[in-house]
N, C-alpha and C positions, 0 to 999 in steps of 0.2 A: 504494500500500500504506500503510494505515494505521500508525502507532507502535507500536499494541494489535499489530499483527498483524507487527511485523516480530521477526525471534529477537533474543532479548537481546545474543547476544555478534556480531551484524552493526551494532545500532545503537551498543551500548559496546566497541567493539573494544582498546580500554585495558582494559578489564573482563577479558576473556579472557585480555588479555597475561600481567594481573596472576592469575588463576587459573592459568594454565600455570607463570607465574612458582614457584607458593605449593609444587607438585609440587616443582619444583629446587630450592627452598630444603629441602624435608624429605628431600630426595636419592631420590626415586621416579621413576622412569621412567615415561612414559608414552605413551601411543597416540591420537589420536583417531578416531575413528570417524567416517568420511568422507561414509561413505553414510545415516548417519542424520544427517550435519550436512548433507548437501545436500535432507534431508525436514525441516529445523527444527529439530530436538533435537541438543544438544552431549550423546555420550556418550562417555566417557574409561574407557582398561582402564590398568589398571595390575596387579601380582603383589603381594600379601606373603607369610608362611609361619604355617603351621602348625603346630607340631612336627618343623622341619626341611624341608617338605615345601611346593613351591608351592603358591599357592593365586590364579587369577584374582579380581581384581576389577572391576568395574567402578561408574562413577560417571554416574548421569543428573541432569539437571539440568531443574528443571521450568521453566514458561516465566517463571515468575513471579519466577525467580532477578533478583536477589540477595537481595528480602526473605523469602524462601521457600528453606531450604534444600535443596542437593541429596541426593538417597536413594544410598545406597552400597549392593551386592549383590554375594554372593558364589554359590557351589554351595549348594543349597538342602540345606538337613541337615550343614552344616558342623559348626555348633556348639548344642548342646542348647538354650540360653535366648538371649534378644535376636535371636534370628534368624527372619523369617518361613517357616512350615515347609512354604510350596509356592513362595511367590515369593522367597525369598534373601535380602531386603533385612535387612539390621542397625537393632535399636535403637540408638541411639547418643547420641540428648538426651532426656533424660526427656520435658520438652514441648517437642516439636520447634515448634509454631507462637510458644511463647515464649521456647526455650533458644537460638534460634538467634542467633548472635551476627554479625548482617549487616556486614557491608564488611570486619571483621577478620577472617573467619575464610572460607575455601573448601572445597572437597570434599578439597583434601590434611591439611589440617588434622582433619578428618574421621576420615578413614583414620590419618593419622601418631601422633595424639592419640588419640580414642577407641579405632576399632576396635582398634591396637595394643595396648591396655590389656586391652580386651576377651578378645582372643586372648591374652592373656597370662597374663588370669585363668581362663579358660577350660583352657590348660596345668595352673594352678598347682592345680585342680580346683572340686569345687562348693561350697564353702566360700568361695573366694577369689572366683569368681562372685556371689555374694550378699552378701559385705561390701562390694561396689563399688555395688552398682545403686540405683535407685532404689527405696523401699518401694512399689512396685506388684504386682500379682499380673500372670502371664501364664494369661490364659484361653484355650484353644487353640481355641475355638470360634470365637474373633475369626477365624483365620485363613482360615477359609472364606467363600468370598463367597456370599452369602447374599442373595435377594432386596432390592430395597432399600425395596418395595411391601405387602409383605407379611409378617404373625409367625405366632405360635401362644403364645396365653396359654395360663400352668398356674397357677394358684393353686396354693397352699400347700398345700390339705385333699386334690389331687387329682394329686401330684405320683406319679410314677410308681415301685412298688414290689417288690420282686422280680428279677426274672432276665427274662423275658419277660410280657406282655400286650397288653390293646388298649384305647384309649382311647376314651370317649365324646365326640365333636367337634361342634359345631356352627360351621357358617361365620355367623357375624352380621354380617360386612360384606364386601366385597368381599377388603378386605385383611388382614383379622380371624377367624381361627381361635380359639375355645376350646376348651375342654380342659372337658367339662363331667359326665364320671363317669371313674372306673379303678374297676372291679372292684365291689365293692357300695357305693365311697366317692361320693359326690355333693358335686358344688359347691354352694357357701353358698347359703342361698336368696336371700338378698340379693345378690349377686353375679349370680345367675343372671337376676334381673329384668331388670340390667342389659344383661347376651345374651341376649335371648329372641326367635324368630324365627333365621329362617334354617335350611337344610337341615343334616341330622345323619347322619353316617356315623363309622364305627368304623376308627380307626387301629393296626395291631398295629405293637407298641413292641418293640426287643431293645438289653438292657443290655450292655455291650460293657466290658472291662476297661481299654479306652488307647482312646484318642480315633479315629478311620477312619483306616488311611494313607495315603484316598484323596482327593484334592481338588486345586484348591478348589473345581470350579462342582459341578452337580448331575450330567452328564453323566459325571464320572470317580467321583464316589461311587455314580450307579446301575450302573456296568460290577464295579466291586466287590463289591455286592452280591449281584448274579446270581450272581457267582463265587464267594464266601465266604459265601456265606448265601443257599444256594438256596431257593425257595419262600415267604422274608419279601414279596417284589417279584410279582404276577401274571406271567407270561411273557408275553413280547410274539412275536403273530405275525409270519411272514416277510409284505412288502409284497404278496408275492403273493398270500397268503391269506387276507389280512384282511378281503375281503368274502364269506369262504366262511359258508353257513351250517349244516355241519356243525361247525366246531369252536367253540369258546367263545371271547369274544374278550375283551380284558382290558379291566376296567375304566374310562369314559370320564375317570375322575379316580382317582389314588392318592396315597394321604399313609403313608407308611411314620416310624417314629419311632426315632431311637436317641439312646441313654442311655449317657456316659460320664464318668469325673472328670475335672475341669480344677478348675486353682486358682484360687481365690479363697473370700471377697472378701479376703482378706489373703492375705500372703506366706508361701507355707508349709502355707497352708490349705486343702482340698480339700471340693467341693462335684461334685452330679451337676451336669454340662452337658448341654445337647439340639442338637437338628438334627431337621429333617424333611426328607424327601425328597418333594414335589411333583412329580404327573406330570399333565400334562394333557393326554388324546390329543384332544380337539376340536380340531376344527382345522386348519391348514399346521402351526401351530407345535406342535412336539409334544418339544420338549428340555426335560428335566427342570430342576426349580428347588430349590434350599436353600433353607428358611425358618428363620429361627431362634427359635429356643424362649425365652419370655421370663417372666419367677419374675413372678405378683405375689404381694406377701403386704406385711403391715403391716413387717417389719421390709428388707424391702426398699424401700421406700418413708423409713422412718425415717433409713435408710443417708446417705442423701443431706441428711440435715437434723439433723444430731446433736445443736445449743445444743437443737432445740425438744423435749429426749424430755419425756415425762409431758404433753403435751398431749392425749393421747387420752385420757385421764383427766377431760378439762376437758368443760364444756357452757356450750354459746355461746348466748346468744339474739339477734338481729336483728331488729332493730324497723324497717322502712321499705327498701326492695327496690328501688329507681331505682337510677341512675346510680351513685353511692356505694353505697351497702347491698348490693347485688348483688355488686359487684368485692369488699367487704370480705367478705362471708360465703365468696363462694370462695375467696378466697386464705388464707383463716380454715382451710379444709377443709383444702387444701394442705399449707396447716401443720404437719397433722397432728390438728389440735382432732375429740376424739371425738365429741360430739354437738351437732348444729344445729340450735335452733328459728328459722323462717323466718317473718316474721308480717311481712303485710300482704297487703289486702285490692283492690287492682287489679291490671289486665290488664297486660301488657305490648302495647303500640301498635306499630305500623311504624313510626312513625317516631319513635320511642325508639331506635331503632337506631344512630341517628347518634352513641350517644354512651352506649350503654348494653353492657354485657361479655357480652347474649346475642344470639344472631342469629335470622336470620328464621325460624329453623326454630319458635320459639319464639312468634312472635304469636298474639295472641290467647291465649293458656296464662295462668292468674292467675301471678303473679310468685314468689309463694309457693311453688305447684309448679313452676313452670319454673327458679328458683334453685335448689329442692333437689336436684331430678334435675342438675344443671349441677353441685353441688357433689358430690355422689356421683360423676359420671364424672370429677371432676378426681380425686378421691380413692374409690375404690369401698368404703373402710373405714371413714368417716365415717357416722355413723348422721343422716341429715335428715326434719325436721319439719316439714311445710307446715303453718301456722296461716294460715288464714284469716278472720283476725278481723276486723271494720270498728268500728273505733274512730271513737265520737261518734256512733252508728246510736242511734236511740229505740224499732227493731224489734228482738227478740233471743227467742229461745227461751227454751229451759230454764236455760240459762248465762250471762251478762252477758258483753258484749265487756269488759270490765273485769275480771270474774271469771276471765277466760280468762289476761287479761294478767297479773294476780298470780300466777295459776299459774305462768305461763314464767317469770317474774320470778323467785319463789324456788327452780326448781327448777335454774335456772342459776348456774354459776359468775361469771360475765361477761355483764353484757348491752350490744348495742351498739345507741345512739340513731340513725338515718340518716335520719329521714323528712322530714325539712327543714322541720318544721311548730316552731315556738316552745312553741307549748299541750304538745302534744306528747312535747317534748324537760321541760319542767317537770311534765307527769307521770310520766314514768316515772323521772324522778328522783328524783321524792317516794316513788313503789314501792320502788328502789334502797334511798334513807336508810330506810325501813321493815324493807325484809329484810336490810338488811347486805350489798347487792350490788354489787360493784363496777360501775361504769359508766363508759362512752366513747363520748362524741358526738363528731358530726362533721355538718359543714355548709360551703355554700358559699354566698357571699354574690352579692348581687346580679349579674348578666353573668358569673358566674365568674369573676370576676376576683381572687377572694382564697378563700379557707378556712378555717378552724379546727376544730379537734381537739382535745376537751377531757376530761379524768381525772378522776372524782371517785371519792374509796376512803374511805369511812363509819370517820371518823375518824381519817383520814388526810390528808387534805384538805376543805377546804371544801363546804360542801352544794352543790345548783343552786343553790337560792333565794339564797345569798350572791353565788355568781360571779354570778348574772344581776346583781342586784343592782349589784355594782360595776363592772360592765360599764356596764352603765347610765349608772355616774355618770362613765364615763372613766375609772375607777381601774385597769381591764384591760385588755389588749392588745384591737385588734379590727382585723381582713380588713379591707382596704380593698373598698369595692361601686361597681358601675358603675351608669350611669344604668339608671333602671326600663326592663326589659324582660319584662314577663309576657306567656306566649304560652298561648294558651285554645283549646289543641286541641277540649276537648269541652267546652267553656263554663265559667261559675266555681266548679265542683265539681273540676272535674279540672284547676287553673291549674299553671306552670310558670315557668320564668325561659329564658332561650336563654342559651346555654354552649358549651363546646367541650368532648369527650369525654377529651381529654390533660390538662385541667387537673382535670376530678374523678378521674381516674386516679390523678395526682399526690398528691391530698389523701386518696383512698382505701388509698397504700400508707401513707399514714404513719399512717392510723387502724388499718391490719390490723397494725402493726409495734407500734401501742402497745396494741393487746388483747393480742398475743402475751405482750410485756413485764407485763403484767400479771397475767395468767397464772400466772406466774413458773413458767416451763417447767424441768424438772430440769435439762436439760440445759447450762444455765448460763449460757442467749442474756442478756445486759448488758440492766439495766433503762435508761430512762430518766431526765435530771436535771429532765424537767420535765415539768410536769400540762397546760402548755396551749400548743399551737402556733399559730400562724398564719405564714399563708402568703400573699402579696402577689405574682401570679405576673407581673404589668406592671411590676415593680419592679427595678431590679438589687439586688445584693446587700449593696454599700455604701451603698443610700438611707436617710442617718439618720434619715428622719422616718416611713416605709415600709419598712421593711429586705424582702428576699427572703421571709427566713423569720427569725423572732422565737418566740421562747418563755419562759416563768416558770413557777414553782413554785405551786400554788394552795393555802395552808398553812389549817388549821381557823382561823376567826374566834373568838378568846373572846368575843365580843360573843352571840355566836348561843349559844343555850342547847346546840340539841342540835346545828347545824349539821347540818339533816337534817328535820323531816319538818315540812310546807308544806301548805297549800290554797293551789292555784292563782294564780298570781298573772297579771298582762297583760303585764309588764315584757318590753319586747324586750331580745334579743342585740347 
């Protein structure tokens, strides 16, 4: 028998001593449970009271014990709030995987300390219950086990209204339920690109005042149903009958919907919750499933990102779509950033893959569309722009690949340089200082073995043409670069350098961290003290001559007139 595989308190039997121990020190009497310690699991009963009144508890102990605490359970409905309301178990650490205070504290401790409190505040009523706890909301929806395979998106525009109805669903993925009309409401059309395909059927929804009181799996909320709400559910025939073909026989799929408050997102605060009941009679397997109903809308998304609000407001341009530009424009989306122009003008290769943030589902796709659609499903609120422009082409229609690029240029907030080209990176710098746009490049140097990330803000900092300039002469920071490595997948049009995919990851998040900052998002994410990083990833952290990562302030030159607007120059980085 392996270590992994032996119980905790047979290999630490001091370990146990000292939990049995931690009971007699809080003066708790206790029991072990014999027959579940002879299947591997130590679980311990002990009493405390109620309002006078016993009350069992008991203590399981997961295997993972000691750095994983044990779950204490009492009678399931004991006490209104911190109690799960079909399995018993007590809250009792706000973050149980990091409140848990390993080797000082056991399961009496537990009991003797929290739940004590708990029940005590719980006596003294709901007042005295909510000056203790933690500021989280209890969503009662949690409580039901709910697929772990499968949801049901509702947007925002199509959330469900009234007392009763039926939802327009389409299944788009195996695992993936939307929500794609109620009533004469339709989902965004934008949105809906997103789910397009897959079969569509009609779910009838009923609004319910308190949450089921039946659960948790799918089996005890459909026996409810039948019972409490005849004729929401098909009737299932007896086994007998089910292959008669006079009677009508139920549905080979059903998704019923219920609609009730539970709190959140704050304490106190009440919001519709869902649940769907799942029936799939194909099949052996024919026991019903919960799925859980999941909100999308912009401010549920924002929820989780609160330094970044007022970013939807913002419009990104990206210039150059590999390995960098890709990871930054999505994580750009992510963000939060309202609109994305995506410009560059090649494929995505297979074996780009090694190192690039889409996958194979994506080759061959121009980069341009295959980013935007990418940045859209990381963020479905995000409005994306494929430009497919090829810059330094001598064939061009109606419009100039140059003429295209001023366009995005001025009509963005932020544009970000990625394309790893020098020419390049001094054009669109010179477009920048012309329209007053801020800009953020970002490149990797030779073998990947370094990066840099640099800020220029139109008279706020230096032009291109300065920092190249003093780069040039040594005056600036500069990535250390590996021996020449160019690889010529499809000959000297389409050249590259060989790298590792975690090292432009790396330089990629600190380029999406400095547009954000730039931004200057309301929500009051901390700027940055400096205009230009680099990043030395062969290097430790203390090498004075190479440090880790290195950075400086890029201040306007009074030498430069306007520090800003340049024809072309050759000067490398």
């Amino acid at each position: 028998m392996s270590k992994a595989s032996t119980p905790w308190f047979e290999r630490w039997p001091e370990l146990l001593e000292w939990e049995l121990g931690r009971f007699g020190a809080w003066g708790i009497e206790v029991d072990v449970d014999e027959k579940r310690r002879a299947a591997g699991q130590l679980v311990l009963r002990c009493e405390t009271k109620l309002s006078g009144k016993p009350v069992p508890i008991e203590a399981r102990y997961p295997s993972e014990y000691p750095e994983l605490p044990p779950l204490i359970f009492g009678p399931p409905g004991l006490i209104e709030r911190h109690q799960h309301r079909f399995g018993g178990n007590f809250c009792l650490l706000g973050r149980p995987l990091d409140d848990w205070p390993a080797g000082s504290w056991g399961a009496a401790d537990l009991i003797g300390e929290r739940l004590s409190a708990l029940i005590h505040d719980t006596e003294s009523g709901p007042e005295a219950v909510r000056a203790a706890e933690e500021p989280m909301p209890e969503p009662v929806g949690s409580y039901f086990a709910t697929a772990a395979d499968a949801a049901v998106l509702i947007a925002e525009e199509v959330r469900p209204q009234g007392e009763r109805g039926r939802l327009r669903t389409r299944r788009c993925a195996p695992h993936m339920f939307v929500v794609v009309g109620e009533g004469s409401r339709q989902l965004d059309a934008r949105l809906a690109e997103l789910f397009s395909g897959g079969e569509e059927f009609e779910i009838p929804w009923l609004r319910l005042t308190e949450a089921p009181p039946a659960g948790p799996d799918g089996a005890a909320l459909a026996r409810w149903l039948a019972a409490e709400h005849s004729g929401l559910l098909a009737a299932e025939l007896p086994p007998r009958l089910r292959g008669s073909k006079r009677l009508q026989a139920p549905p080979a799929q059903e998704i019923v919907g219920l609609v009730f408050p539970e709190e959140g997102p704050g304490v106190g605060e009440f919001r519709d919750g869902y649940l769907f009941l799942h029936i799939d009679r194909r099949g052996e397997k024919r026991r019903p499933a919960l799925l859980a109903g999941q909100v999308l809308s912009p401010e549920e998304l924002g929820r989780r990102r609160p330094e970044l609000d007022g970013l939807s407001e913002k419009r990104v341009a990206v210039l150059g779509l590999g390995t960098l530009g890709a990871d930054i424009g999505i994580e750009l989306a992510k963000a939060g950033v309202g609109e994305l122009e995506l410009i560059d003008f090649d494929s995505l290769e297979a074996g780009n893959l090694m190192r690039h943030r889409l996958g194979i589902e994506y080759a061959g796709l121009p980069k341009a569309r295959a980013v935007a659609m990418a940045a859209r499903r990381a963020n479905p609120y995000c409005k994306t722009r494929a430009n497919e422009v090829h810059l330094g082409t001598v064939e061009w229609g109606e419009e100039s690949p140059l003429e295209r690029l001023v366009v995005a240029v001025d009509a963005a907030d932020l544009v970000v340089e990625a394309s790893g080209s020098h020419q390049l990176a001094q054009l669109v710098g010179r477009l920048c200082s012309e329209s007053n746009t801020p800009m953020v490049a970002a490149w990797l140097s030779e073998g990947f073995w370094g990066a840099e990330v640099a800020r220029l803000k139109p008279g706020k900092t230096m032009c291109w043409k300065c920092f190249s300039t003093l780069q040039a002469k040594g005056e600036l920071l500069r990535a250390e670069s590996g021996p020449p490595s160019q690889v010529t997948a499809q000959g000297c049009s389409h050249p590259t350098t060989a790298g590792a995919g975690f090292d432009a990851l790396e330089a990629a998040a600190v380029a999406a961290r400095l547009a954000a900052q730039t931004l200057e998002p309301e929500g009051g994410y901390p700027d940055s003290d400096w205009d230009h990083a680099v990043l030395n990833f062969r290097r430790p952290p203390g090498d004075a001559i190479s440090p880790r990562f290195d950075s400086e302030t890029l201040s306007p030159r009074e030498e430069c007139e306007k520090c800003g607007t340049f024809a072309g120059s050759s000067l490398a980085r």
